[in-house]
N, C-alpha and C positions, 0 to 999 in steps of 0.2 A: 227972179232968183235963178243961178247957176246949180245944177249939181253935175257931177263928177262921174265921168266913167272911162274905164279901159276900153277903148275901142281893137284895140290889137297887142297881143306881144309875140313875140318869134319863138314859143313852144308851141310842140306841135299840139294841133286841135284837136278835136275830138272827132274830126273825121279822118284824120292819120294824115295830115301834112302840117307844112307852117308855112309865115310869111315872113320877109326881112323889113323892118317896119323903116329902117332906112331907104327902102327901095319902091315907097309908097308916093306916089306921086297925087299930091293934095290941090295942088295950084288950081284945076279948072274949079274941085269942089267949095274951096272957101270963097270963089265970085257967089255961088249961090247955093249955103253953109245949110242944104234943108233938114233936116230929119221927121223917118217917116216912121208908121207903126206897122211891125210886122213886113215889111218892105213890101207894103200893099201898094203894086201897082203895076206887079207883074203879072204876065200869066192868064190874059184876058180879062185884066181887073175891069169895075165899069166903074168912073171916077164920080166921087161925091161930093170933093170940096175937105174933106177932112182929111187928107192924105199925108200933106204935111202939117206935125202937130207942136213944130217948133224948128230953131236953127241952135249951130254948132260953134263952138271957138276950138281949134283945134291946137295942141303943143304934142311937143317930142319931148321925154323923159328918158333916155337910155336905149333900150330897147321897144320902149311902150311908144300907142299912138293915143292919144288924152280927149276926151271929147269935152268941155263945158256948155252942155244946153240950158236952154231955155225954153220954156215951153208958152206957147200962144195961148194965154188963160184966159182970150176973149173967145175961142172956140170949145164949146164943149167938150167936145171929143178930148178934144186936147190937154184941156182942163181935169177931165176924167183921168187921163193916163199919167199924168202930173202928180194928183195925188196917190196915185195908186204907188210911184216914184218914193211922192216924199214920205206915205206911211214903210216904207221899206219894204212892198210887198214884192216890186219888180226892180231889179237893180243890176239889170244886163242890159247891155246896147251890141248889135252887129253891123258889122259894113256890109258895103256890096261894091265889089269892087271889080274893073277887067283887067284881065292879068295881060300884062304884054311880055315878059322875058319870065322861062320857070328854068330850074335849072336839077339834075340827077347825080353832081358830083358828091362824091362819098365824104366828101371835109365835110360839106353843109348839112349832112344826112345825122339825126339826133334819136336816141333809142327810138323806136314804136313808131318810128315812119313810115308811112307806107308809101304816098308821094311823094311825086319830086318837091324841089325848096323853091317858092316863090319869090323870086326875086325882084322884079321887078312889076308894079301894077298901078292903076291910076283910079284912083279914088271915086264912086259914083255917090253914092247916097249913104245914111248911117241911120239905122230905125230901133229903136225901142225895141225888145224882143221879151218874150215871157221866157224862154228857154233857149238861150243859143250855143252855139257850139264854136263860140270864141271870132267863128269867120265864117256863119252860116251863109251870107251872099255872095261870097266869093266863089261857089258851086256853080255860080248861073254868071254870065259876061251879058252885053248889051245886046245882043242878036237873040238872045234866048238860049245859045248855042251849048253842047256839051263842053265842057272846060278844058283848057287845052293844059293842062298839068296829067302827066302821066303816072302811073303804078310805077313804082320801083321795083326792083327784084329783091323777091322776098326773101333770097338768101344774102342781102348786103347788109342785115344788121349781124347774122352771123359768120357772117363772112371775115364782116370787124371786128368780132370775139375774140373768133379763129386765129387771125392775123396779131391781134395783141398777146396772145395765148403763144404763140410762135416769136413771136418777137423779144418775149421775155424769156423763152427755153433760151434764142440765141443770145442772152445778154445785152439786148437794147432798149431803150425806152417801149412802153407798151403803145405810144405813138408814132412810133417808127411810121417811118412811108412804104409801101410796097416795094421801091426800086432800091431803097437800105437795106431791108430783109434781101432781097435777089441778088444784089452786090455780096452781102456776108455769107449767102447760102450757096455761091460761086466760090469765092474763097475759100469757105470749107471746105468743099468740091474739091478744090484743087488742090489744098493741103493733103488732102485725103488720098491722091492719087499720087501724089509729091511721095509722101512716103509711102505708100504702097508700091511703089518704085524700087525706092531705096531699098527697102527691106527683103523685094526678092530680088536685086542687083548682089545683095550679104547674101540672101539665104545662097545663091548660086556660086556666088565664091566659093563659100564654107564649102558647100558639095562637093566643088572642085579641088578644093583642098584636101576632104576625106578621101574622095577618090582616088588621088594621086600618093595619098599616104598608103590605102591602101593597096594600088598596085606596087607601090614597094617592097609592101610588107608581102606581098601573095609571091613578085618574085621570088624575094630573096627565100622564102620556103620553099619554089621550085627548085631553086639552084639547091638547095639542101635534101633535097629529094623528099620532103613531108609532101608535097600535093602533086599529082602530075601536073605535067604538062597540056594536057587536055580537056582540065579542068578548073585553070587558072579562070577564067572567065565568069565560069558557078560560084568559085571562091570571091572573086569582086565581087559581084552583084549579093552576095550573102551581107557586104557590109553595108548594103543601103538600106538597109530592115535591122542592122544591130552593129552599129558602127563599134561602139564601146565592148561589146561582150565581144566581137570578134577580135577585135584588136588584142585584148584581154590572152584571150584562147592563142590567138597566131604568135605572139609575140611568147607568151611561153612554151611552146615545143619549137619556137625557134632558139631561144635559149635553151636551151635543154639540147637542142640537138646540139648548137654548136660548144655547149662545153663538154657532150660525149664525141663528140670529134676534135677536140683538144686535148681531151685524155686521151682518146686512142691515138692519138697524130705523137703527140710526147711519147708515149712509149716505143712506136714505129720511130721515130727520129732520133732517139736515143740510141738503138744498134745502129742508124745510121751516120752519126756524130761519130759513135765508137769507130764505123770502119772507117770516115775518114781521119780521125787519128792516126789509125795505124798505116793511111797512104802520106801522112804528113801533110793535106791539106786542114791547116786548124786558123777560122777566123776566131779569135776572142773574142764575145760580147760584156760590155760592163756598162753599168748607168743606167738611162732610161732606155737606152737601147740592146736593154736584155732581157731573156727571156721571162725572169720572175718580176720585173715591172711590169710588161705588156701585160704577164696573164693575171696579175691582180689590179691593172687602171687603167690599160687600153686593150679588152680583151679584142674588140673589133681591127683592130690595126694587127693584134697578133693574127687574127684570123686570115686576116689580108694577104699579109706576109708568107702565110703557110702555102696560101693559093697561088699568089702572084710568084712570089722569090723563094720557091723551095730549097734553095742553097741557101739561103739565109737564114732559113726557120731552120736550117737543120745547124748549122753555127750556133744560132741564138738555143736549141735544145743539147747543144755537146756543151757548151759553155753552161746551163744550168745542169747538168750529168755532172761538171766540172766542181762544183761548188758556186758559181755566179751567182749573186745577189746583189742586188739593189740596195742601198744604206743611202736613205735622205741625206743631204749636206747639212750638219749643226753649224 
């Protein structure tokens, strides 16, 4: 009679690794299929005769490695641990196996691992066990020797939290690879410094722009005599702590000043329109080119004219003494 048991599946065991049960190499054990109990025969055993207490048929199912024993019902022993079998008391079987390729890459690495992934190993014996831990002989190879499968680093299953946890902040599968996350986390980088760029290449224009408005404006209040001369420099630098409120302020006593220097200039240039009248030097102004359009829609141009062509502000003010006015064309 056959009965049935998992001899391996590729979750990890109860001593913190696993094995790839594809990578199980059966060929030498199915020449001679023994199964022992207790994989009594190691470890200075003294041999009795009852060691093997049956043979194996073995298959592949997926992931699984399948034992179908038998057991030698002309040996008592054997006989004994059979029924112990059939009344369903004992109903685990382990290998013992030598590992020849193990391997620590983090794909094959599954929660609660502590070693590496057994990849590759070549089948020795398979025993009955009262209590196994899925791959209890595979702790021990053929020499007796310590097992050549290493510890893992203990921060590699958080490691893979970590990294999924990250990879889903950057909007990528929580399987992402390491070198996709470094690829997209360089990219940001770089966007990030992209416009970081940009934005103070703007911010320092703008600067430059206020600046250059400003010493406009701070001039053109020297030339009006509202700020010295000595103090134009204090006046700039006040606009880089209050661009707006200066501007605000400078720009009206600069109006202010220049339409009390257009009152006073018109009255002064009025006796002076008068005496040249009376020397016979009289230019007419009419149109936009007199003095009651300038001073109500180009007062800056009037102001110009006062400065630059004093003969002609003083025409353009005998001609408004005159009655000159401006009449839009219907």
């Amino acid at each position: 009679m056959e009965y049935k048991f998992i001899v391996n599946t590729e979750n990890v065991n109860s001593y913190g690794y696993r094995i790839i049960t594809e990578g199980i190499d059966t060929t030498q054990y199915e020449i001679n299929p023994v199964v022992l109990f207790m994989h009594n025969r190691y470890g200075g055993h003294a041999p009795t005769g009852d060691e093997v207490i049956g043979r194996a048929r073995l298959a592949k199912e997926g992931d699984k490695l399948l034992a179908y024993i038998t057991f030698d019902t002309e040996n008592e022993f054997a006989a004994k641990i059979e029924k112990k079998v059939k009344g369903d008391f004992i109903r685990m079987c382990s290998m013992y196996a030598d590992i020849v390729e193990a391997s620590s890459d983090p794909a094959l690495v599954l929660p609660g691992q502590k070693y590496e992934t057994i990849t590759k190993c070549k089948l020795v014996e398979i025993s009955i066990v009262d209590i196994g831990g899925n791959d209890d002989a595979i702790r021990l190879s053929a020499s007796g020797a310590n097992p050549k499968i290493k510890l893992l680093n203990q921060k590699s299953e958080n490691k893979m939290s970590e990294l999924k946890t990250i990879a889903l902040a950057l909007g990528k599968p929580a399987d992402a690879s390491e070198s996709e996350l470094l690829n997209t986390v360089t990219e940001l980088k770089l966007a990030k410094d992209t416009a970081e760029n940009q934005t103070q290449q703007w911010k320092d224009k703008y600067i430059a722009l206020q600046k250059s408005e400003a010493t406009k404006l701070v001039d053109k209040a020297v030339s009006l005599g509202l700020i010295p001369e000595d103090l134009k420099d204090v006046q700039i630098n006040a606009f880089e702590t209050d661009f707006d409120g200066q501007s605000v302020k400078l720009n009206k006593l600069i109006t202010d000043k220049e339409a009390e220097n257009i009152t006073n200039g018109v009255q002064t240039q009025i006796g002076n329109a008068v005496q040249l009248s009376k020397n016979g030097k009289q230019t007419p102004s009419n149109g936009e080119e007199s003095f009651d359009y300038l001073q109500k829609h180009n007062a800056v141009e009037l102001a110009r004219i006062r400065t630059e062509e004093p003969q002609k502000y003083a025409q353009l003010v005998k001609g408004y003494a005159e009655g000159v006015r401006y009449t839009p064309a219907k």
